[in-house]
C-alpha positions in Angstrom: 14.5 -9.7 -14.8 15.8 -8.8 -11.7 16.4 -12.0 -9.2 17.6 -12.4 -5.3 17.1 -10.1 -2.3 18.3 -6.1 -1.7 18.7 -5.7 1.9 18.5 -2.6 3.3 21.7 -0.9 5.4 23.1 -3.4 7.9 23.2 -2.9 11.1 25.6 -4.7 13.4 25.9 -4.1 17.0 28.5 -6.0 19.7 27.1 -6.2 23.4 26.7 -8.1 26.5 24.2 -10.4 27.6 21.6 -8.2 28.8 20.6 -7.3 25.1 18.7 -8.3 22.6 17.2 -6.8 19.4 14.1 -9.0 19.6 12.7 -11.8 21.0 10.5 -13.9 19.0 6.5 -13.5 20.0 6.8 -10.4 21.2 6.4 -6.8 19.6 9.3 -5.1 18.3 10.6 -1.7 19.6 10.2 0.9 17.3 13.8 0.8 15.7 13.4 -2.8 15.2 9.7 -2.1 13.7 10.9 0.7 11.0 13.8 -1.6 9.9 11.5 -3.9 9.0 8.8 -2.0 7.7 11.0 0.6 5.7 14.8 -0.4 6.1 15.7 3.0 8.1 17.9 2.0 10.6 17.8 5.7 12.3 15.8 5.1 15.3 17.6 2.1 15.9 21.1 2.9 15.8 20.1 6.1 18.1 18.4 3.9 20.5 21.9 1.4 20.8 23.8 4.8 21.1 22.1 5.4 24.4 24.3 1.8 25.3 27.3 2.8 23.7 30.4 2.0 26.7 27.9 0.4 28.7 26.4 -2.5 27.4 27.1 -1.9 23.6 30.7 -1.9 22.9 30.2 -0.9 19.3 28.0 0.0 16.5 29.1 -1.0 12.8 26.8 0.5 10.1 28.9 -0.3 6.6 26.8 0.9 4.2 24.0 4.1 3.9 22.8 1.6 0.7 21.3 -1.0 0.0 22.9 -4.0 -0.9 21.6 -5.3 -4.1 21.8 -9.1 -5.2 25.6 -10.1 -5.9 27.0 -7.2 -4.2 29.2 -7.7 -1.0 31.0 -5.6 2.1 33.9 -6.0 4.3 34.3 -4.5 7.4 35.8 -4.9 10.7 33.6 -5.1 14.2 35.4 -4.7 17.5 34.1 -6.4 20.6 35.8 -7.2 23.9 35.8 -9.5 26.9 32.7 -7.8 28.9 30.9 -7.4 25.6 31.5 -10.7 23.3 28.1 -11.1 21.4 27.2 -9.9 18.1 23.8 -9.2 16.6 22.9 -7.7 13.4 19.7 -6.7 11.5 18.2 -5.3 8.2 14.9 -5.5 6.1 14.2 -8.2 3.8 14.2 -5.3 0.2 11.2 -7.8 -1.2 9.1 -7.7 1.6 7.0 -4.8 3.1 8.0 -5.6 7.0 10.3 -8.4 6.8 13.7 -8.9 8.5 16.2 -10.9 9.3 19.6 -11.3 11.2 21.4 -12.6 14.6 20.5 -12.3 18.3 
């Protein structure tokens, strides 16, 4: 049998304040909405491009896979002083619009 949770590509942004993948109670933007629903991260990463050297100080998208129970990544985000916060998101792999991750 297979056991624990596939998650789909991660998606891990660095910003300033003035962003924010979701808010709770409200209705997700698109990106947000087809992470959840279908783990494509496309729309969303395009969408935090548009804040890239504004906002956004950088986008870190380690894997085009999923990650399957027991498997692990390293990588290395960059962030500076104007843009200290990190956020990251990806679907739930045993749900049909779940997600989860930091804002």
């Amino acid at each position: 049998p297979n056991s624990g949770q596939p998650f789909s590509p991660p998606v891990f942004v660095t910003h300033d304040a003035s962003l924010s993948l979701w808010e709770a109670g409200q209705a997700a933007s698109p990106g947000l909405a087809l992470v959840a629903e279908e783990g494509e991260n496309s729309i969303l990463l395009a969408d935090l491009q548009t804040q890239l050297g504004a906002g956004v100080s950088s986008i870190v998208t380690p894997s085009a896979s999923p990650l399957m129970p027991g498997q692990s990544l390293t990588f290395t985000v960059t962030t500076d002083t104007a843009r200290p916060f990190l956020s990251s998101v990806w679907m739930l792999g045993r749900t049909n619009d779940g997600f989860t991750g930091n804002n």
